[in-house]
SENUMI-658463 format. One record per residue: residue number from 0; residue in three letters; chain; x, y, z of N, C-alpha, C, O in turn. Coordinates in Angstrom, 3 decimals, padded with zeros to 6 digits, always signed. Example, Ala and Ser with C-alpha at 12.3 -4.5 7.8 and 13.67 -1.06 7.14 Angstrom:
REM SENUMI-658463
     n   res   chain        n_u        n_v        n_w       ca_u       ca_v       ca_w        c_u        c_v        c_w        o_u        o_v        o_w
     0   ALA       A   +013.190   -005.690   +007.800   +012.300   -004.500   +007.800   +013.200   -003.300   +007.800   +014.236   -003.319   +008.465
     1   SER       A   +012.850   -002.250   +007.080   +013.670   -001.060   +007.140   +012.900   +000.030   +007.870   +013.409   +001.138   +008.039
***
This chain:
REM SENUMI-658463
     n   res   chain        n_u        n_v        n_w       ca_u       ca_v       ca_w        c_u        c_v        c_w        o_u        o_v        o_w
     0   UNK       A   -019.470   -013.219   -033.360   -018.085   -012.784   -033.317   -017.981   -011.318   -032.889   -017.103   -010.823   -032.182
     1   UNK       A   -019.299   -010.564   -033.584   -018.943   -009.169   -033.126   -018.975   -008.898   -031.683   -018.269   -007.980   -031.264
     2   UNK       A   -019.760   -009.631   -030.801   -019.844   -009.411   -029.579   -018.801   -010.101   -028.826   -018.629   -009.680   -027.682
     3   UNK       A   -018.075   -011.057   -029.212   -016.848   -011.940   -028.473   -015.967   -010.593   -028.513   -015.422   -010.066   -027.543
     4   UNK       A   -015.945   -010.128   -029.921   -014.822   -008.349   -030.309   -015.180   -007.828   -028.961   -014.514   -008.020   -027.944
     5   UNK       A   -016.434   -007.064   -029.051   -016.204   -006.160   -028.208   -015.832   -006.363   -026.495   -015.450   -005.433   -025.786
     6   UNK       A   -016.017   -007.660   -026.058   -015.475   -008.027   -025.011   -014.291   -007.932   -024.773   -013.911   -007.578   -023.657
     7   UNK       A   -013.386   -008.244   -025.828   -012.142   -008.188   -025.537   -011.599   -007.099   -026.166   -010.419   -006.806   -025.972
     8   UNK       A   -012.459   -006.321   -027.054   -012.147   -004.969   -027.261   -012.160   -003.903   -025.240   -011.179   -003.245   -024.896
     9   UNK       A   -012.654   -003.955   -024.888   -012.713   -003.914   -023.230   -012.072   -003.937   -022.500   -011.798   -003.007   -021.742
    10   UNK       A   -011.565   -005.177   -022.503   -010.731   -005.998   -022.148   -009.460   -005.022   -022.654   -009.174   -004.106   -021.883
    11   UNK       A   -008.756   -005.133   -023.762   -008.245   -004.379   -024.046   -007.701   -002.500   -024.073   -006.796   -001.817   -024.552
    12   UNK       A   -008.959   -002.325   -023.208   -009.174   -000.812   -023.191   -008.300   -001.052   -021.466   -007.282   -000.387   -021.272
    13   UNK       A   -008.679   -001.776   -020.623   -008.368   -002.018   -019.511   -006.926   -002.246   -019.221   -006.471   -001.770   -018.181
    14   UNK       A   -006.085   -002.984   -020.098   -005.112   -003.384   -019.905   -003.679   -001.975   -020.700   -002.455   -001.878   -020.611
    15   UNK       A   -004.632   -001.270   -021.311   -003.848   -000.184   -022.135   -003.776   +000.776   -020.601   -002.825   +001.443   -020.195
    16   UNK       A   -004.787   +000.623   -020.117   -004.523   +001.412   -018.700   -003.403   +000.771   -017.812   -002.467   +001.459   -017.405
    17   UNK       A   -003.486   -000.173   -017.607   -002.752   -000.821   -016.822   -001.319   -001.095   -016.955   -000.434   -001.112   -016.100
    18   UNK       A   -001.280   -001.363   -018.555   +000.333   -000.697   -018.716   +000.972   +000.616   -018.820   +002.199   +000.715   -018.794
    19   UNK       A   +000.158   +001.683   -018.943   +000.472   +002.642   -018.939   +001.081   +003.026   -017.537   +002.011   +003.825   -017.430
    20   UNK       A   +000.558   +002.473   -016.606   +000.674   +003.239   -015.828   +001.732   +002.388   -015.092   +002.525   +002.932   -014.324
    21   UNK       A   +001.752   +001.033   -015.323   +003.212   +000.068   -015.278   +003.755   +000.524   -015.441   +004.481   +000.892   -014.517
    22   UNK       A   +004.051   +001.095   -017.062   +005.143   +002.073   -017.516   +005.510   +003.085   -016.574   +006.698   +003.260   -016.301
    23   UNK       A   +004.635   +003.744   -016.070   +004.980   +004.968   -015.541   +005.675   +005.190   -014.180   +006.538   +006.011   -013.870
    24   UNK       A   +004.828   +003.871   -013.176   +005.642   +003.556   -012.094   +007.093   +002.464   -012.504   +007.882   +002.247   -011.585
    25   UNK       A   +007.296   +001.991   -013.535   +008.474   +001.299   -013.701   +009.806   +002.000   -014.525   +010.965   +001.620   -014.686
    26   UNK       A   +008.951   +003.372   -015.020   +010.061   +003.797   -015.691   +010.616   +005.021   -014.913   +011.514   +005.610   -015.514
    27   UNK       A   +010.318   +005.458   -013.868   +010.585   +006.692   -012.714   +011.125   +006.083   -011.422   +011.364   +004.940   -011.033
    28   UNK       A   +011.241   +007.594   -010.803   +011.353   +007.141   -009.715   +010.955   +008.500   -008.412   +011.007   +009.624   -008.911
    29   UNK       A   +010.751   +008.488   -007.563   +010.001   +009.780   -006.455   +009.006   +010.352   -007.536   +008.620   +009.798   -008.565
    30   UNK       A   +008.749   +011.365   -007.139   +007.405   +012.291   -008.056   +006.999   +012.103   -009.302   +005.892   +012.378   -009.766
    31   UNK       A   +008.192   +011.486   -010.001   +007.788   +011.754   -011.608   +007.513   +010.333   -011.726   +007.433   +009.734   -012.798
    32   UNK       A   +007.390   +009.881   -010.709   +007.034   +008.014   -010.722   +005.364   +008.235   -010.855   +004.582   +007.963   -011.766
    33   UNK       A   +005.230   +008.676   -009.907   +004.051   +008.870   -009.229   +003.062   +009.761   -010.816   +002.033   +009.360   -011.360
    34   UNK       A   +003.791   +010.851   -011.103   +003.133   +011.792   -012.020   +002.819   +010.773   -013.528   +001.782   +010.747   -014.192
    35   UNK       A   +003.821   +010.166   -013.705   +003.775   +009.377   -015.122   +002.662   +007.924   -014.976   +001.751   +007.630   -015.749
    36   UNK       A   +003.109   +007.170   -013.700   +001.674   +006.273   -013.007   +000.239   +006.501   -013.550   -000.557   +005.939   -014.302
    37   UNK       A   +000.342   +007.960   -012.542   -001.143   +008.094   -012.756   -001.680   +008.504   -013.918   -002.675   +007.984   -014.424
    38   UNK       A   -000.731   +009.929   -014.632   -001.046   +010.126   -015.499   -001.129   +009.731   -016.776   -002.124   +010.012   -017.444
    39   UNK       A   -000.422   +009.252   -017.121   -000.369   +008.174   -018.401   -002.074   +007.225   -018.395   -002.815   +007.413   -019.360
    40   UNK       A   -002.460   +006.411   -017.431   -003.332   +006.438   -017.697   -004.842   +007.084   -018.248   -005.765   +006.845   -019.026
    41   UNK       A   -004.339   +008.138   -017.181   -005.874   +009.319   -017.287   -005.610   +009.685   -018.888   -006.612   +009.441   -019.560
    42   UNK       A   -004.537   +010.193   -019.626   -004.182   +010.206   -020.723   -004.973   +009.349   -021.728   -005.942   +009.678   -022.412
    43   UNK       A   -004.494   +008.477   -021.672   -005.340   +007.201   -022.358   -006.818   +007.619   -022.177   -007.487   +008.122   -023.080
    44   UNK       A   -007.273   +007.359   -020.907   -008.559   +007.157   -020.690   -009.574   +008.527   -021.652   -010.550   +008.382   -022.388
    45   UNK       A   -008.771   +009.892   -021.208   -009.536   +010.622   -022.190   -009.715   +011.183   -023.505   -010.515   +011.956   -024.034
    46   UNK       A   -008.338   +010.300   -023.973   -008.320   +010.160   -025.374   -009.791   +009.577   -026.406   -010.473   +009.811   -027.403
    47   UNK       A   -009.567   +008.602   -025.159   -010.454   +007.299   -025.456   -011.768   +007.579   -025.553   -012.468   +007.205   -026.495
    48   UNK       A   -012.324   +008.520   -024.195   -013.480   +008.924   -024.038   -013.877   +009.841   -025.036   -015.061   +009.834   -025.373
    49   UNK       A   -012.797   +010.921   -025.759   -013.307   +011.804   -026.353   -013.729   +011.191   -027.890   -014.699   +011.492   -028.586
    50   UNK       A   -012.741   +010.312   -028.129   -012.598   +010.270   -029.393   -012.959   +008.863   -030.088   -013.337   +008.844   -031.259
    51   UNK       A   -012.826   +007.640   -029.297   -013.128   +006.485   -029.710   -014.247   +005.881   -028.935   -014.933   +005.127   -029.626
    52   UNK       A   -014.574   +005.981   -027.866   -015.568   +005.186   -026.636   -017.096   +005.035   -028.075   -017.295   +005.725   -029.075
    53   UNK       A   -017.814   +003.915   -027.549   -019.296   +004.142   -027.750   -019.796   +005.819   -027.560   -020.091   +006.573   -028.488
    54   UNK       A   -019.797   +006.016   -026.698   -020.345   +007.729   -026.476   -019.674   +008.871   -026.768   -020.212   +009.920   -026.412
    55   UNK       A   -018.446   +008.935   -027.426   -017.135   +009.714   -027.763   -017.890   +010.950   -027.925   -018.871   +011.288   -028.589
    56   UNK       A   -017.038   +011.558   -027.024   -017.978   +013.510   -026.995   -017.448   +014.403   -028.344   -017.786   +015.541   -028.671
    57   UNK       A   -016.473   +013.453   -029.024   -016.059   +014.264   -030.254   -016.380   +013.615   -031.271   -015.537   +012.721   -031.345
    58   UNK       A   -017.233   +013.496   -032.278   -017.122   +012.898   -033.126   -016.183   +013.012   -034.521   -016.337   +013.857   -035.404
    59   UNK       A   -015.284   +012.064   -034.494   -015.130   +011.547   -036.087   -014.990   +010.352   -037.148   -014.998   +009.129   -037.005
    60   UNK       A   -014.892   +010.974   -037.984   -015.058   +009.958   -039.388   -014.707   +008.896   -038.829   -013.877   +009.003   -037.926
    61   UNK       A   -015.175   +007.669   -039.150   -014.601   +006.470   -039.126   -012.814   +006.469   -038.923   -012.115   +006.583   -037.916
    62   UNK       A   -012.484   +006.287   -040.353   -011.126   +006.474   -040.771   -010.160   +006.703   -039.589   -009.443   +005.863   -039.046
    63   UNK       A   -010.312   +008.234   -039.257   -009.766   +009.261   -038.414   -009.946   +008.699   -036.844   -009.104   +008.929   -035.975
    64   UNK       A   -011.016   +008.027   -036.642   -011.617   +007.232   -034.876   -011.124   +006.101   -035.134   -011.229   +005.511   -034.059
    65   UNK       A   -010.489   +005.167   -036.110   -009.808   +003.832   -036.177   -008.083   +004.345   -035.973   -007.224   +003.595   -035.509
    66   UNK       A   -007.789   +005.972   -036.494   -006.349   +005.915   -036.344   -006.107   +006.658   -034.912   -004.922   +006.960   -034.770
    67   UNK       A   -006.698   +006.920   -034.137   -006.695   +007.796   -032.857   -006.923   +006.359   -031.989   -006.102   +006.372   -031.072
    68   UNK       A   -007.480   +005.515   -031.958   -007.701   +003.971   -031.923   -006.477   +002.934   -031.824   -006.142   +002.105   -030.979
    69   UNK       A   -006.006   +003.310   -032.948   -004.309   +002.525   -033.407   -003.289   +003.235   -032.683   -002.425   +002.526   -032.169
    70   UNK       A   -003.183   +004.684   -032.504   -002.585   +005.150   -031.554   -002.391   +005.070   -029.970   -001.366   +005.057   -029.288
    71   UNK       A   -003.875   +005.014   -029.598   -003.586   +004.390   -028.278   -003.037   +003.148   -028.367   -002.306   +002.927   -027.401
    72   UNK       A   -003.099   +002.250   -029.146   -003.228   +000.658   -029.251   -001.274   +000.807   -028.765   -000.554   +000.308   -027.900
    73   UNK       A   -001.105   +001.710   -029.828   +000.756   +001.664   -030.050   +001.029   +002.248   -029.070   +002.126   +001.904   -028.630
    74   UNK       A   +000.360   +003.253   -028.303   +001.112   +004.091   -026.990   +001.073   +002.654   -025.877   +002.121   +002.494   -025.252
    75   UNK       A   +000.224   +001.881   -025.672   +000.111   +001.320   -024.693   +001.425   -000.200   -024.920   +002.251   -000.699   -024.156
    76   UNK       A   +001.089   -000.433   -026.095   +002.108   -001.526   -026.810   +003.685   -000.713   -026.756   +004.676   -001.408   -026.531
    77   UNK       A   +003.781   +000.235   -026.895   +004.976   +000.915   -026.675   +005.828   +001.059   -025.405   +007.040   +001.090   -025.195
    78   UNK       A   +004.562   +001.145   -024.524   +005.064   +001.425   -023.024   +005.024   +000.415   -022.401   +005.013   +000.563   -021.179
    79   UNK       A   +004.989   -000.938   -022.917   +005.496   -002.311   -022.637   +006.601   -002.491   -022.786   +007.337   -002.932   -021.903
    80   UNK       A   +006.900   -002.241   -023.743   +008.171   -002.177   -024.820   +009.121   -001.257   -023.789   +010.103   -001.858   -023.353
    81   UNK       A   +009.009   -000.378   -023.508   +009.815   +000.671   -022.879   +009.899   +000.257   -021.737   +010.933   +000.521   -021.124
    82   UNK       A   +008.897   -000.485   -021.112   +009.188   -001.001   -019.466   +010.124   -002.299   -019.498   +010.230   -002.864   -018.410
    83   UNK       A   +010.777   -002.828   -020.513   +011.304   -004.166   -020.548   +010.746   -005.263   -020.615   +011.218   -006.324   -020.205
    84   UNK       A   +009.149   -005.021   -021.405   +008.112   -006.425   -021.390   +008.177   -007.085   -023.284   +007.381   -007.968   -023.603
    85   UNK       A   +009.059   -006.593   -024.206   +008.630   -006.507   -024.933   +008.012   -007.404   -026.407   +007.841   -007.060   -027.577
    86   UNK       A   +007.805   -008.662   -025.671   +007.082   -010.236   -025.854   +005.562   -009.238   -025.727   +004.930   -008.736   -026.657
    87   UNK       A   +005.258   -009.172   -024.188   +003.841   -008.696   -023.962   +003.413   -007.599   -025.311   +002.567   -007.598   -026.206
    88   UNK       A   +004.455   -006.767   -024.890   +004.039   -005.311   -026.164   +003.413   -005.698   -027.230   +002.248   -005.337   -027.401
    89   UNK       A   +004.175   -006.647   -028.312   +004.237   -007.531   -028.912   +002.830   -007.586   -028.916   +001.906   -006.944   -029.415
    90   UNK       A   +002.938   -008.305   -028.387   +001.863   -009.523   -027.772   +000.096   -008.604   -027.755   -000.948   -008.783   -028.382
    91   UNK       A   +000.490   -007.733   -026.811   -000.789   -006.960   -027.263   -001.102   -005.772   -028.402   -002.134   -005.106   -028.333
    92   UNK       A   -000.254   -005.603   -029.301   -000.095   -004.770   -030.385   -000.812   -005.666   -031.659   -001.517   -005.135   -032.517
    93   UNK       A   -000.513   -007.033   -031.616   -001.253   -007.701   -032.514   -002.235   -008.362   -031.935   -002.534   -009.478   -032.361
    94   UNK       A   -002.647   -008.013   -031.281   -004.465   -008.537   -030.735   -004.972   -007.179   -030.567   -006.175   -007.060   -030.336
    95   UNK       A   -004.396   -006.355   -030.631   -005.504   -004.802   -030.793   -005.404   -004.305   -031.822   -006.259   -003.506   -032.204
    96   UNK       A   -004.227   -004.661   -032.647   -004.691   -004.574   -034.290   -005.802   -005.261   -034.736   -006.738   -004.708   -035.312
    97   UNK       A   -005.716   -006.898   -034.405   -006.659   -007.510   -035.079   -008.058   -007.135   -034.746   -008.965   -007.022   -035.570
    98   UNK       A   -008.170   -006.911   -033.179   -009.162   -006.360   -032.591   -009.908   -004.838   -033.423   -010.915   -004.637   -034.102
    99   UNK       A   -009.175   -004.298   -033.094   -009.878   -002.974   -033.761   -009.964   -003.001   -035.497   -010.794   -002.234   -035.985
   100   UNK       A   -009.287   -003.703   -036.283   -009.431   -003.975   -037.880   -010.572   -004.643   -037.971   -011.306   -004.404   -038.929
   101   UNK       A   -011.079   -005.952   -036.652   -012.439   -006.357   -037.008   -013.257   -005.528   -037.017   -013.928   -005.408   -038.042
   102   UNK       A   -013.560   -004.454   -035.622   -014.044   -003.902   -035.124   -014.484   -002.648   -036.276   -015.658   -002.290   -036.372
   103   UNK       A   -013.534   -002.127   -037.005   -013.306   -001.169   -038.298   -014.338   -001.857   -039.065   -015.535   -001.583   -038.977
   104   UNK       A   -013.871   -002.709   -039.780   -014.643   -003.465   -040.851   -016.199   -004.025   -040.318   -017.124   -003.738   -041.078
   105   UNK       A   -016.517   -004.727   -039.190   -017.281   -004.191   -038.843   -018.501   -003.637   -038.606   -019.640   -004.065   -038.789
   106   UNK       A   -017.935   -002.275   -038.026   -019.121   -001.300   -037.814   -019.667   -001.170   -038.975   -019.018   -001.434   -039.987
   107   UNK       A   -021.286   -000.632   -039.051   -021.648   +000.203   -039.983   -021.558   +001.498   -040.305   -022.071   +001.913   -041.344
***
C-alpha cells in the first residue's frame, strides 16, 4: 500500500501543478494571465522542494512537513474551486488528504 501511496502521492504533486497554473491562465487575462500561469506553479513546486519533497533542502519536524503538505494540498484544491471546477477541487482535496494522512502515519 505504501508504494501504491507514493505513486499517487506523485501523481498528485503533478496535478497541484497543473491546476495551479489552470487557475492562473483561467483566472486572468494579458500579462497577469501569463504571470499567475506560470507562476503559481513554480510556487508550488518550490514550496514543495524546500519543504516536503524526499530531498527537502529544509528540514522539518514531521508535524510542521505534513502541515506545509496540507497547504499546498488546499492551495491547489482551492484554485479549482476558484477556476469554476469545484466537484474536481473537491475531488482532489479528499484524495490528498487521505493521501498524505497515510503517508503521515506512515512514515517512520
Amino acid at each position: 500500500m505504501v508504494g501504491a501511496n507514493l505513486v499517487l502521492r506523485f501523481l498528485l504533486e503533478l496535478t497541484a501543478l497543473a491546476v495551479t497554473s489552470y487557475w492562473g491562465f483561467a483566472s486572468s487575462s494579458g500579462a497577469r494571465q501569463w504571470i499567475l500561469g506560470l507562476g503559481a506553479p513554480v510556487v508550488i513546486a518550490v514550496v514543495w522542494g524546500l519543504f516536503v519533497s524526499p530531498k527537502a533542502k529544509i528540514e522539518l519536524p514531521r508535524p510542521a512537513r505534513f502541515a506545509v503538505e496540507l497547504v499546498v494540498w488546499a492551495a491547489a484544491a482551492l484554485a479549482l474551486v476558484a477556476a469554476g471546477q469545484a466537484v474536481p477541487g473537491i475531488a482532489f482535496a479528499a484524495v490528498a488528504l487521505i493521501s498524505g494522512t497515510v503517508n503521515y502515519v506512515s512514515a517512520h
